[in-house]
NUMAR-650480 format. One record per residue (C-alpha): residue in three letters; x, y, z. Coordinates in Angstrom, 1 decimal, decimal comma, padded with zeros to 4 digits. Example, Ala and Ser with C-alpha at 12.3 -4.5 7.8 and 13.67 -1.06 7.14 Angstrom:
  residu       x       y       z
     Ala   012,3  -004,5   007,8
     Ser   013,7  -001,1   007,1
//
This chain:
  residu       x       y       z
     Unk   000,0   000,0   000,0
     Unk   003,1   002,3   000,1
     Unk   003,1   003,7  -003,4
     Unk   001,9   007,4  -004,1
     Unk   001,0   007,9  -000,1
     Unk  -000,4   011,4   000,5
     Unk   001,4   011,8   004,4
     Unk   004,2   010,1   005,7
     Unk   004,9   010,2   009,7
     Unk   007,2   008,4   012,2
     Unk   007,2   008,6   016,3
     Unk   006,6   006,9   019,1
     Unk   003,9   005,2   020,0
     Unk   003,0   003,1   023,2
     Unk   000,7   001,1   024,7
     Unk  -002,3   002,9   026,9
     Unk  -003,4   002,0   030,1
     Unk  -006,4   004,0   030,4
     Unk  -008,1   003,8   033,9
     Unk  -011,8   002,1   034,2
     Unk  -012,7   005,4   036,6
     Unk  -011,0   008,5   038,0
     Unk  -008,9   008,9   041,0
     Unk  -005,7   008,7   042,2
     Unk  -003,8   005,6   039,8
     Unk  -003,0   004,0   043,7
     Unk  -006,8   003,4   043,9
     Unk  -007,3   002,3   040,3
     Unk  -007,8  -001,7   039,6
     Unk  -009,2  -001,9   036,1
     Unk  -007,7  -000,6   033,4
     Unk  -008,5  -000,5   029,5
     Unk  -005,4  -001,4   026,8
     Unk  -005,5   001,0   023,5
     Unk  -002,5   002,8   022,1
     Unk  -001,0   006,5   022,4
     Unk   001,0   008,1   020,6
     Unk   000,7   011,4   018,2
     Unk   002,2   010,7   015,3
     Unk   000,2   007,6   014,8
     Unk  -003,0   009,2   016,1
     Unk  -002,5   011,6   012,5
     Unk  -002,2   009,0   010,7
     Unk  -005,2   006,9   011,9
     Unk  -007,3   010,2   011,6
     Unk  -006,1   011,1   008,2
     Unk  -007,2   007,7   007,5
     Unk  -010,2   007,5   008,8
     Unk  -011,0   011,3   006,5
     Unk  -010,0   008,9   003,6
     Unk  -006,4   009,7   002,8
     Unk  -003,4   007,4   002,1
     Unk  -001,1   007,6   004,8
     Unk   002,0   005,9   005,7
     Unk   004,1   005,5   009,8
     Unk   006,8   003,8   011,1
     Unk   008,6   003,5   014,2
     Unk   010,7   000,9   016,1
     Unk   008,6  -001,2   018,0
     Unk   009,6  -004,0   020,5
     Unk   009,7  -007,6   019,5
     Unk   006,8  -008,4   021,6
     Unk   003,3  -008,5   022,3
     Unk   002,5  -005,0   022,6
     Unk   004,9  -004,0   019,8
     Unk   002,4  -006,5   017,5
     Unk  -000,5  -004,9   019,3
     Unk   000,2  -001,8   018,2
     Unk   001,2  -002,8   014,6
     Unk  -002,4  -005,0   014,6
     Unk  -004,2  -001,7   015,5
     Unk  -002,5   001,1   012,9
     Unk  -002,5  -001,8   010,3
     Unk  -006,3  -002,3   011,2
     Unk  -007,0   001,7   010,8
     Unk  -005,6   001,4   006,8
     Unk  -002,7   003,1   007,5
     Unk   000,4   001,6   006,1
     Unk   003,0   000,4   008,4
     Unk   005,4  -001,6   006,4
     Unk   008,6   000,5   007,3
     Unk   008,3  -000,5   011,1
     Unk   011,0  -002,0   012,6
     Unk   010,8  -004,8   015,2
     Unk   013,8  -004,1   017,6
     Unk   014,9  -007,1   019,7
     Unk   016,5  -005,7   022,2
     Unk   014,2  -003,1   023,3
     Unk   010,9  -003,1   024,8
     Unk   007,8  -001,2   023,4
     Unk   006,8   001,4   025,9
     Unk   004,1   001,9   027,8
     Unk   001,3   005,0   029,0
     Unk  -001,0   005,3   031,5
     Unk  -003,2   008,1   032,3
     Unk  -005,4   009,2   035,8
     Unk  -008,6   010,6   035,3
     Unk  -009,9   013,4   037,8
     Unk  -013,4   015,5   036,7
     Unk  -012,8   018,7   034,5
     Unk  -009,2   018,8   034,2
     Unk  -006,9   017,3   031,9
     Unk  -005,9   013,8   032,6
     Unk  -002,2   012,7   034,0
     Unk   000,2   011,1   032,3
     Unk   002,7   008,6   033,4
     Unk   005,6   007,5   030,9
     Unk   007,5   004,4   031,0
     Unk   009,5   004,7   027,9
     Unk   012,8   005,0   029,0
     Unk   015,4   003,1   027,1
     Unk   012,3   002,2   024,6
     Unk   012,6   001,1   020,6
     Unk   011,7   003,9   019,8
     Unk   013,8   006,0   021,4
     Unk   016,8   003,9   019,5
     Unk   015,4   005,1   015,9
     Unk   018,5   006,3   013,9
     Unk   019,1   008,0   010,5
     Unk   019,7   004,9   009,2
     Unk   016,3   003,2   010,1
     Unk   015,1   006,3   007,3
     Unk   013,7   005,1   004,0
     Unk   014,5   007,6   001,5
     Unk   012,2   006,5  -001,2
     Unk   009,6   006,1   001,1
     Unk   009,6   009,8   002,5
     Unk   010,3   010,8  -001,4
     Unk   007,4   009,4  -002,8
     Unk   005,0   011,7  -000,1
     Unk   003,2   015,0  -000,3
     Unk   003,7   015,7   003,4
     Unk   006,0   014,6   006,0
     Unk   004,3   015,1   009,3
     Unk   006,4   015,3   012,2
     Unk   006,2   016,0   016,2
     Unk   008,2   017,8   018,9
     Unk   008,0   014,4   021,0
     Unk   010,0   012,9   018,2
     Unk   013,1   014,5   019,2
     Unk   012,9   014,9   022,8
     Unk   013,1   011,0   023,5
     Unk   016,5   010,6   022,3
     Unk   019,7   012,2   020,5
     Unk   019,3   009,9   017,6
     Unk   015,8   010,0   017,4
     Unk   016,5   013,8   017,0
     Unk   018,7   013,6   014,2
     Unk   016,5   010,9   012,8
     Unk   014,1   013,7   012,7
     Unk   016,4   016,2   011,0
     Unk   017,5   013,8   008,8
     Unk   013,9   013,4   007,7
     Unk   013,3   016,9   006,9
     Unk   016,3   017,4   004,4
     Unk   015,0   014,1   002,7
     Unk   011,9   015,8   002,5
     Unk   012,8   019,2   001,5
     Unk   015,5   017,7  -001,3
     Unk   012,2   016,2  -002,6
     Unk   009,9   018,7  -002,3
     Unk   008,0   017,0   000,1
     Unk   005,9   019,6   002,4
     Unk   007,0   019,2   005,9
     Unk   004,2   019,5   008,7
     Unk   004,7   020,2   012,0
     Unk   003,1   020,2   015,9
     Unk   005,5   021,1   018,6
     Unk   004,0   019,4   021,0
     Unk   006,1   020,6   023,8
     Unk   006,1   017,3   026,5
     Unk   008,4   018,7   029,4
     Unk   007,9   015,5   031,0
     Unk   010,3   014,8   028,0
     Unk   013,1   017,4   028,3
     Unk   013,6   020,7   029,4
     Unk   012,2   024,0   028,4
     Unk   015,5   025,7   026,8
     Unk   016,1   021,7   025,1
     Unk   013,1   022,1   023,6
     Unk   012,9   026,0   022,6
     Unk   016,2   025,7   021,2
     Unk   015,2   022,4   019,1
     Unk   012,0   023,3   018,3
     Unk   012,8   026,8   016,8
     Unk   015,9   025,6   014,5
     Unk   013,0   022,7   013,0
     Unk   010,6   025,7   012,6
     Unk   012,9   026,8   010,4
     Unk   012,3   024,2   007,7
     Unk   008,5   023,6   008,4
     Unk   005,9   024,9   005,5
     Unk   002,9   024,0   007,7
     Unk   003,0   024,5   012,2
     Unk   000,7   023,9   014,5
     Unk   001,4   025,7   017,4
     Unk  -000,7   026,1   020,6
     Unk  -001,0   029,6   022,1
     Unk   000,5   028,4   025,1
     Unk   003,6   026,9   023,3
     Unk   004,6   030,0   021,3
     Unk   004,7   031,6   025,0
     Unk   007,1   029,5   025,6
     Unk   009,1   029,4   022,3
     Unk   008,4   033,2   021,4
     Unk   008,0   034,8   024,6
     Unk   004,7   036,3   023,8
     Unk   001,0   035,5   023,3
     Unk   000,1   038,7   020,8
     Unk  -001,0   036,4   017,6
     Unk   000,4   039,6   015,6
     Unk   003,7   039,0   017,0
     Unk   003,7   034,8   017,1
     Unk   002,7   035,0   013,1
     Unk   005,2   037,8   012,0
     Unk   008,1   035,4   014,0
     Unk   007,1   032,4   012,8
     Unk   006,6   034,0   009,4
     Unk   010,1   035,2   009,3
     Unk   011,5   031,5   010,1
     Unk   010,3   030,4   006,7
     Unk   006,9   028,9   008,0
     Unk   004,3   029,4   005,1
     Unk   001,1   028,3   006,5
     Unk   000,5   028,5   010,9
     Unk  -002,6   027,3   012,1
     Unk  -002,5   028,7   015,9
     Unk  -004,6   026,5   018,7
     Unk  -006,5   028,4   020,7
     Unk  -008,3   025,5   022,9
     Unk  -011,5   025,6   022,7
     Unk  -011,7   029,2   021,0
     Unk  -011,2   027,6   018,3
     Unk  -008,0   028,5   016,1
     Unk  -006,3   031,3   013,9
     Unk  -004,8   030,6   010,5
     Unk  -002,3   032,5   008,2
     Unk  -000,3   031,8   004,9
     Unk   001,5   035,0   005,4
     Unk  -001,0   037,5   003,0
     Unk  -004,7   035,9   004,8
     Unk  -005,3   035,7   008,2
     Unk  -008,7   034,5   010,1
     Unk  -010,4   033,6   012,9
     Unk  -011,8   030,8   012,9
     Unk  -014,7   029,7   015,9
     Unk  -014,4   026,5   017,5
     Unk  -017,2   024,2   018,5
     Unk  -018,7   023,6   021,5
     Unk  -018,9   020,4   023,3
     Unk  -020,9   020,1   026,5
     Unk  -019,1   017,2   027,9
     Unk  -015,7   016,5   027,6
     Unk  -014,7   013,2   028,1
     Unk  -010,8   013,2   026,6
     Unk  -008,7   015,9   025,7
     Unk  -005,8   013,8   024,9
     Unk  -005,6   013,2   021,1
     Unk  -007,6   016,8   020,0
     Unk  -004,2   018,7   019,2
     Unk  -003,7   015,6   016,3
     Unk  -006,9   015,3   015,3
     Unk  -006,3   019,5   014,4
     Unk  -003,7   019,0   012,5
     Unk  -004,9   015,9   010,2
     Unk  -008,2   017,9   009,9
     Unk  -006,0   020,7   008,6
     Unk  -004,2   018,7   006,6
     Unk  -006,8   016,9   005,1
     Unk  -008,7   019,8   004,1
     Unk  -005,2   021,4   002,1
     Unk  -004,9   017,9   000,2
     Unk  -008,2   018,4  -000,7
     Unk  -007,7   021,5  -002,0
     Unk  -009,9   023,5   000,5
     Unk  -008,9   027,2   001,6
     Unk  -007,4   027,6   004,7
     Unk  -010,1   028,9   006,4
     Unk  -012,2   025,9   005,5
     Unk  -009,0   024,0   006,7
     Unk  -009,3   025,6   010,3
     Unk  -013,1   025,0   010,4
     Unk  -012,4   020,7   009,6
     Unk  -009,7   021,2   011,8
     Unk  -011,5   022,5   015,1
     Unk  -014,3   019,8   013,9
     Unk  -012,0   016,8   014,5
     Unk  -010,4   018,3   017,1
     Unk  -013,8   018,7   019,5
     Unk  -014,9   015,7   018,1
     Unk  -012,1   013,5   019,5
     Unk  -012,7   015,0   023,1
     Unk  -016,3   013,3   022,9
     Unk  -014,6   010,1   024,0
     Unk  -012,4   008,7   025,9
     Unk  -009,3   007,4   024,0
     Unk  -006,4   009,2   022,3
     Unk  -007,7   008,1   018,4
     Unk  -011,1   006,5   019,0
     Unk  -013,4   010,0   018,9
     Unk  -011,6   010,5   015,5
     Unk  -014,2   010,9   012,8
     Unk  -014,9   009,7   009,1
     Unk  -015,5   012,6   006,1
     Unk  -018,9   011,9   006,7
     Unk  -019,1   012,4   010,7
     Unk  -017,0   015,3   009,9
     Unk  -019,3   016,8   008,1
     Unk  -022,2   016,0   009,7
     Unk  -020,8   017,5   013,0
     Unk  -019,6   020,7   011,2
     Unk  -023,3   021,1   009,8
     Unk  -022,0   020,7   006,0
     Unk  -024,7   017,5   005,7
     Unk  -027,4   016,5   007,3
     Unk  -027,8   013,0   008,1
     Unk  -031,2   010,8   009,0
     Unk  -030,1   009,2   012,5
     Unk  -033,5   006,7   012,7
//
């Protein structure tokens, strides 16, 4: 399935250990098993919007390394560049619930496959052959090589043409601030499409004036930003248009882990599409509300249809 792929992406992802109620993880007994992990999460929800999409990461060779393979295989999305590392263990996620506030999370990744990717685990036709090469901030902050992995990815990319697309993601669970401002920023400079959250240009721009976070990232080289602003909804720019663009409200929240890459594939499904950038915002704050109606990093991720649907475009007979 790996010829003429529309979005290639590579990262971590781990096994979830989500908690059967909320409370202190001490307390918990029952736990659910799905898998985490944001690079993946785009790909599943580009997939599920119809698009051909390819990741790859090191995985463990063992049961939760296969688990995770069975589960972005069973989405559609192509995973036929994974590596199966023996010596390394797949890691592992799990999250405490508590009401109205974003859930906990605990890592056990340390020393992980993934976190052993290399430049030389990089498929050069593979990333060639894309339209877009999506990539994370988590990538990097795991692991030195994993970081030049990354780079290494993007000058494929660019030497291609290939589009490069890009969520900080700023995990300082991961590394510190200055590691990851001073990463981040130098990868911001080859990006054509970002994602940043208003919260992380505070931290990588020192400033939350919209005027002044698109003039900066702007000047890097950055020719389309789609700025999160939670459940405002989101701002978008390619430099000569700029707009605000409403988000949608949800009554319950049941997840908020997974919105931030549901955004992006929304945004990126719309531009392969061919759809404005406004338009690309709009789909982009659907999928992103629509993956905090349920619990699960990927599973409130929508088809083109329940996009739609959701975002008013169609109306649909429910009985």
């Amino acid at each position: 399935m790996d010829k003429n792929l529309e979005v290639i992406t590579f990262g971590e992802s781990m096994v979830l250990f989500s908690p059967g109620d909320k409370g202190p993880l001490r307390h918990i007994h029952n736990f659910t098993k799905s898998i985490a992990g944001a690079e993946a999460n785009v790909a599943i929800a580009l997939a599920r919007l119809g698009h051909r999409v390819g990741w790859f990461s090191k995985l463990g060779h063992d049961e939760f390394g296969r688990y995770i393979q069975f589960m972005v295989r069973g989405e559609g999305v192509d995973v036929s560049r994974v590596i199966e590392d023996p010596d390394h263990q797949t890691g592992l996620l799990f999250k405490e619930l508590f009401e109205h506030v974003n859930p906990n999370v605990y890592y056990y990744r340390k020393n992980s496959a993934a976190s052993f990717l290399t430049p030389a685990d990089l498929d050069r036709e593979y990333i060639q052959r894309a339209q877009i090469l999506h990539l994370t901030g988590i990538t990097p902050a795991i692991s030195e090589s994993a970081r030049a992995t990354v780079f290494e990815a993007i000058r494929i990319a660019k030497a291609a043409g290939v589009k490069v697309s890009f969520d900080p993601n700023i995990r300082l669970k991961l590394w510190s601030a200055e590691q990851a401002k001073a990463t981040i920023l130098e990868i911001c400079k080859e990006v054509d499409i970002l994602f940043p959250g208003i919260d992380e240009s505070e931290l990588l721009l020192g400033t939350t004036d919209t005027d002044e976070i698109f003039k900066a990232f702007h000047a890097m080289g950055v020719s389309e930003i789609a700025l999160k602003l939670g459940k405002k909804g989101c701002m978008v720019s390619d430099g000569t248009q700029r707009e605000f663009v409403p988000g949608y409200i949800v009554e319950k929240l049941e997840d908020t882990v997974g919105a931030g890459d549901g955004f992006a594939a929304g945004y990126l499904s719309s531009r392969l599409k061919g759809l404005s950038i406004q338009e690309a915002g709009d789909y982009a704050n659907g999928v992103g509300a629509m993956a905090t109606l349920v619990r699960g990093d990927s599973e409130g991720y929508p088809s083109y249809e329940q996009l739609l649907a959701f975002t008013g475009k169609i109306h649909t007979v429910d009985r």
